[in-house]
C-alpha positions as CSV (number, residue, x, y, z in Angstrom):
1,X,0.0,0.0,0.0
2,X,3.0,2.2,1.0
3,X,4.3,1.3,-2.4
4,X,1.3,2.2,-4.4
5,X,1.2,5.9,-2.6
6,X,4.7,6.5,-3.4
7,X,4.5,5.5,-7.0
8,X,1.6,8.0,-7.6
9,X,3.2,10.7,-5.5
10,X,5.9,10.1,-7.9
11,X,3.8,9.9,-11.4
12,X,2.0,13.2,-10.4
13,X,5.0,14.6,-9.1
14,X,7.1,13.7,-12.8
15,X,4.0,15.2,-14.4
16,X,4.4,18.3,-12.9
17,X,7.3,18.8,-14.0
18,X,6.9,17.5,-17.3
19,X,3.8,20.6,-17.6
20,X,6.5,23.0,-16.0
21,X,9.3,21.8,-18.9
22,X,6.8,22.2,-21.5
23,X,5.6,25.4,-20.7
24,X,9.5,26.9,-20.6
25,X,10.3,25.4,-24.0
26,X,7.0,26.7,-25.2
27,X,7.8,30.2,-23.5
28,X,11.3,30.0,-25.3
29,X,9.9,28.9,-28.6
30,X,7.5,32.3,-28.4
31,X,10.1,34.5,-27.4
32,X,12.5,33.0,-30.1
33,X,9.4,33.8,-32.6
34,X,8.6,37.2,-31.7
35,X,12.6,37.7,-32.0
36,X,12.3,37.1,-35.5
37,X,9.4,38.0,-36.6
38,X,10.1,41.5,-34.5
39,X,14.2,42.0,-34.5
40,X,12.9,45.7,-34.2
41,X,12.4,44.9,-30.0
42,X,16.2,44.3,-30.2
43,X,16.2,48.1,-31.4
44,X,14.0,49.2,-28.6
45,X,16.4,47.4,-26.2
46,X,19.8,48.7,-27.0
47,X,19.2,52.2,-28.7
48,X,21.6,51.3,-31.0
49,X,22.5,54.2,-33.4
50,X,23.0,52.6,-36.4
51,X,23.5,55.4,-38.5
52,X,26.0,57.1,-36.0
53,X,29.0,56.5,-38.3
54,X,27.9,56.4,-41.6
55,X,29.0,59.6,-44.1
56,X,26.6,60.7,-46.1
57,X,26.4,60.5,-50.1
58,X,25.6,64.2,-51.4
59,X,23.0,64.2,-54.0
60,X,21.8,67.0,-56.4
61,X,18.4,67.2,-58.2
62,X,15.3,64.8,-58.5
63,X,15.9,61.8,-57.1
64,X,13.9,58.9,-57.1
65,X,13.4,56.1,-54.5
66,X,11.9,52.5,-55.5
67,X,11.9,49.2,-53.4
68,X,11.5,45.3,-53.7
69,X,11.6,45.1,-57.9
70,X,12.1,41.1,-56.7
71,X,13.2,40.2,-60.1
72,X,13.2,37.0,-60.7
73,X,13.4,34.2,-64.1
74,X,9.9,34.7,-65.0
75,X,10.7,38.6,-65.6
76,X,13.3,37.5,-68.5
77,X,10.3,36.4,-70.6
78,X,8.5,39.6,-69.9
79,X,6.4,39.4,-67.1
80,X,5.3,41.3,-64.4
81,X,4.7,44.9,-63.9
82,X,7.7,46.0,-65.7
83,X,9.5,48.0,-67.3
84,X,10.0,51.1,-64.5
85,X,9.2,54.0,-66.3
86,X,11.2,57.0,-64.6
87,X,9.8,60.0,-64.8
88,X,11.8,62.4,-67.2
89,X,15.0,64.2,-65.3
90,X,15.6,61.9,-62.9
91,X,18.9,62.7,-61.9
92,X,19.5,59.9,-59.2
93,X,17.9,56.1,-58.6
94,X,18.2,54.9,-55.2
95,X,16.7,51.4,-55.3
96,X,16.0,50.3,-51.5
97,X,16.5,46.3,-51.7
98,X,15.3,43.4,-52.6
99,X,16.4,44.0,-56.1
100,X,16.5,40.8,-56.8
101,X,14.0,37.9,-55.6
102,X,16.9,35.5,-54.7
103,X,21.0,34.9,-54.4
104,X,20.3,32.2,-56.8
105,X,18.8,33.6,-59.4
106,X,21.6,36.6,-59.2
107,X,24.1,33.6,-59.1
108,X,22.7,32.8,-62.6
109,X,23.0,35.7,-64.2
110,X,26.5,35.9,-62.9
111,X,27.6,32.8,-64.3
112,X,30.2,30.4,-64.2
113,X,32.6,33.6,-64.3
114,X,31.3,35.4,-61.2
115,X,30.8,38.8,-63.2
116,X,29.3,40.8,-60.1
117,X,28.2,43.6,-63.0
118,X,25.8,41.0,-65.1
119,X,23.3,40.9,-62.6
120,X,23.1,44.5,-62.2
121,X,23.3,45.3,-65.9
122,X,20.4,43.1,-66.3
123,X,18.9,44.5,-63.8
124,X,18.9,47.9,-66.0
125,X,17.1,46.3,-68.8
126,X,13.7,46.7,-66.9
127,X,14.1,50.2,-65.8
128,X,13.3,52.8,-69.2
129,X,16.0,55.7,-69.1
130,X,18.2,55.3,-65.8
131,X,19.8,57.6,-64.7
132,X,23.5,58.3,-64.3
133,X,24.2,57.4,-60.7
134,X,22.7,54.6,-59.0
135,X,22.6,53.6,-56.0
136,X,21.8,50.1,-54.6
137,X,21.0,49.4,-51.4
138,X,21.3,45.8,-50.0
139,X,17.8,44.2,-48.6
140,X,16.9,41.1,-47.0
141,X,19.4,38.4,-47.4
142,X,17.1,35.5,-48.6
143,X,16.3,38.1,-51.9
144,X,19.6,40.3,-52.5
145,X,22.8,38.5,-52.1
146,X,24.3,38.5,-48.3
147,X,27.8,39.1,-49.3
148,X,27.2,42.3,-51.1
149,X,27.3,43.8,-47.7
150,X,30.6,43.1,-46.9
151,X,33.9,45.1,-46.3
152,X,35.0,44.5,-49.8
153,X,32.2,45.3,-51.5
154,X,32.5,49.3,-49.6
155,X,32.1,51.6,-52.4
156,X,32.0,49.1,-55.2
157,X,31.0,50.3,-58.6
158,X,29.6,48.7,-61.8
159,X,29.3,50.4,-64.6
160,X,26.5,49.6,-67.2
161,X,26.2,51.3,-70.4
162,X,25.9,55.0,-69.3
163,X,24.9,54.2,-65.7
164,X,26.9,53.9,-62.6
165,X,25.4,51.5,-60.1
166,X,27.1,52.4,-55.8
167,X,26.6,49.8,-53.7
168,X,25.6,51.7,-51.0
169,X,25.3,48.5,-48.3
170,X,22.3,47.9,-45.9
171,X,22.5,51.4,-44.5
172,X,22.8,54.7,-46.1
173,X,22.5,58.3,-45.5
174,X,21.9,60.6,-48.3
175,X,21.8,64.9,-48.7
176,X,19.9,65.9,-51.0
177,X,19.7,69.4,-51.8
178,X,19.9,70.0,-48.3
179,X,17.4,67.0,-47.1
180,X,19.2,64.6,-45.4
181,X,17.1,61.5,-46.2
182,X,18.4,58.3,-44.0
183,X,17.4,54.8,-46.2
184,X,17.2,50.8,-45.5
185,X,15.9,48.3,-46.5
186,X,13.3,47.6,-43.4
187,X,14.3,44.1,-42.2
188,X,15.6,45.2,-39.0
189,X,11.8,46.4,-38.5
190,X,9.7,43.0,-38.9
191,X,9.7,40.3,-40.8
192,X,8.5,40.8,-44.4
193,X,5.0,39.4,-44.4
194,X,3.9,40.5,-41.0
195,X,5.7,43.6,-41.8
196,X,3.2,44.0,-44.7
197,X,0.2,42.9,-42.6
198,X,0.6,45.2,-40.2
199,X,1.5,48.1,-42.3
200,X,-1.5,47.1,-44.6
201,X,-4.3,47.2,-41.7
202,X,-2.4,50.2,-39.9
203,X,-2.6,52.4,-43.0
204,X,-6.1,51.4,-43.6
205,X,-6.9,52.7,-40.0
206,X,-4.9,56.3,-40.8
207,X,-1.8,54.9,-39.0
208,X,0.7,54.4,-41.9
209,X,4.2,53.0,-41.1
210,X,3.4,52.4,-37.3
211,X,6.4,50.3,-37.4
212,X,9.1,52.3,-39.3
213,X,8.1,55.3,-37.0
214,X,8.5,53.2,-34.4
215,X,12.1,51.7,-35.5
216,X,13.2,55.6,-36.0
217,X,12.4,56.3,-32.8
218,X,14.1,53.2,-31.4
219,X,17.4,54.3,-33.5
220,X,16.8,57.5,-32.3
221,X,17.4,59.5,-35.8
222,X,16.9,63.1,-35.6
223,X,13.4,63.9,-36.0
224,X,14.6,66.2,-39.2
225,X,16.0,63.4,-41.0
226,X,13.6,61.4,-43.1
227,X,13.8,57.6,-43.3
228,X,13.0,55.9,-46.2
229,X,12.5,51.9,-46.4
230,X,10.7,49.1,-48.5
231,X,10.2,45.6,-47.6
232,X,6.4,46.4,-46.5
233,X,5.1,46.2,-49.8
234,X,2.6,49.2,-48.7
235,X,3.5,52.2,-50.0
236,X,2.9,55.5,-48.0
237,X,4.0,59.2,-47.3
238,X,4.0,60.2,-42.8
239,X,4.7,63.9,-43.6
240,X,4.8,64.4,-39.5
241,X,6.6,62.4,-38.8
242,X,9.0,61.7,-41.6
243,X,8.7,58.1,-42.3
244,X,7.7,56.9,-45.9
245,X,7.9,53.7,-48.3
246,X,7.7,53.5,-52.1
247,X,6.0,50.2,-51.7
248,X,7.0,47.4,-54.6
249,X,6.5,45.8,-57.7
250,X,5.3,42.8,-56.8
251,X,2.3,41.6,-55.4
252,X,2.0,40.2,-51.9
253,X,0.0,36.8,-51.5
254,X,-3.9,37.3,-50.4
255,X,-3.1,41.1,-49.5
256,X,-2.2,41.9,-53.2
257,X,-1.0,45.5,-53.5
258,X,-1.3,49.0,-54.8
259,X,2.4,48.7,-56.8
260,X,4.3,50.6,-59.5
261,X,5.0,53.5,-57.1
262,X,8.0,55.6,-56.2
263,X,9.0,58.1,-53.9
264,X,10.6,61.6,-55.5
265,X,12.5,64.0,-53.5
266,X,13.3,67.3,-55.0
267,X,13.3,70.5,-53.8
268,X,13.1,69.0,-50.2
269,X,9.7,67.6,-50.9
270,X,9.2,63.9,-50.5
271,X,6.3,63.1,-52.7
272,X,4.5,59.4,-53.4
273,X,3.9,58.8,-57.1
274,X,2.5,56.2,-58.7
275,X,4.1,55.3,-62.3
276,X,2.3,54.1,-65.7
């Protein structure tokens, strides 16, 4: 009888703990989730200033913003939304990442020979009339290719045809006309798709960019300074608070999207401008 007691005693006792283990792991497991799926809390934890040491790129005349092209194999046979048409005296081309939709398919057009500039001169084929300074800024890693953002490739060039292409890595400040404009890609904000979610149903609501003001806050960049990112898919203009996206040209699953925009600064005026 003693026996028997002690036995359960010890099954409920091992059960216990087996509830307590699960619960950690799962409380792990969730805080591991929202760590991805929100790597802007690791922002509002350290107040890291990430754009405390970068030198900015001065820029003269209309420039034009334009994010997540995601080009891809399909696009070679002429599909998709394309080509960009740019309006006419566009002096600069910042594209804010997620030029491409994979490494691989940038590995391809590279070739057994590794040209770095074949990918990028391609790239050119969709966009009518680009400018002559380009500047390309490096998105999310599983879409633009990872090692673009390292030391070596600081102030690389490639030239194609009469265009100059700066690889301007995941970070960049630029002056333009006396607007400083601060630009990324917008991983370090959310993960894409609930990025897009969020910024879909917050802009339908009169909230645009909830989370990119949020991440400019974290960061803490000067309030004058505008930051400029894709990855959302949602394009939209925050005039208070400085914050805006040129959206993409692609459409998100279910969600869809309102694409072929672009963002032009001139004259420091930010404006939202949707493209033929």
């Amino acid at each position: 009888m003693q026996l028997k007691k002690l036995v359960t005693k010890l099954k409920k006792s091992l059960t216990k703990k087996k509830i307590i283990i699960s619960i950690f792991i799962l409380l792990i497991a969730c805080i591991l989730l929202i760590h991805y799926e929100f790597p802007i809390l690791k922002y509002c934890i350290t107040k890291e200033k990430v754009y405390e040491n970068i030198a900015p790129v001065n820029l003269h005349g209309k420039t034009v913003f334009i994010s997540d092209m995601h080009l891809e194999e399909k696009h070679l046979e002429g599909g998709g939304s394309f080509p960009v048409n740019l309006p006419d005296n566009t002096e600069n081309l910042v594209i804010v990442g997620d030029l491409f939709d994979s490494p691989e398919f940038f590995n391809k057009l590279a070739g057994e020979e590794n040209n770095i500039s074949k990918p990028f001169c391609t790239s050119l084929k969709f966009i009518n009339n680009p400018p002559r300074d380009i500047y390309f800024i490096i998105g999310t890693p599983g879409h633009d290719p990872e090692f673009l953002a390292g030391p070596e490739f600081s102030n690389y060039e490639v030239t194609c045809s009469n265009s100059t292409i700066h690889i301007a890595g995941r970070l960049a400040i630029f002056e333009i006309d006396g607007l400083n404009v601060a630009a990324h890609h917008g991983d370090y904000i959310a993960d894409g798709f609930v990025n897009c979610v969020i910024s879909y149903f917050s802009k339908k609501l009169g909230k645009p960019l909830i989370l990119e003001r949020s991440w400019k806050g974290a960061i803490s960049l000067n309030e004058d300074y505008w930051l400029i990112t894709g990855h959302s898919h949602i394009p939209a203009v925050d005039y208070e608070h400085r914050v805006a996206n040129p959206g993409a040209w692609v459409p998100v699953p279910i969600i869809g999207g309102d694409l072929k925009n672009i963002l032009i600064v001139k004259n420091r005026n930010v404006t939202l401008m949707k493209l033929n």
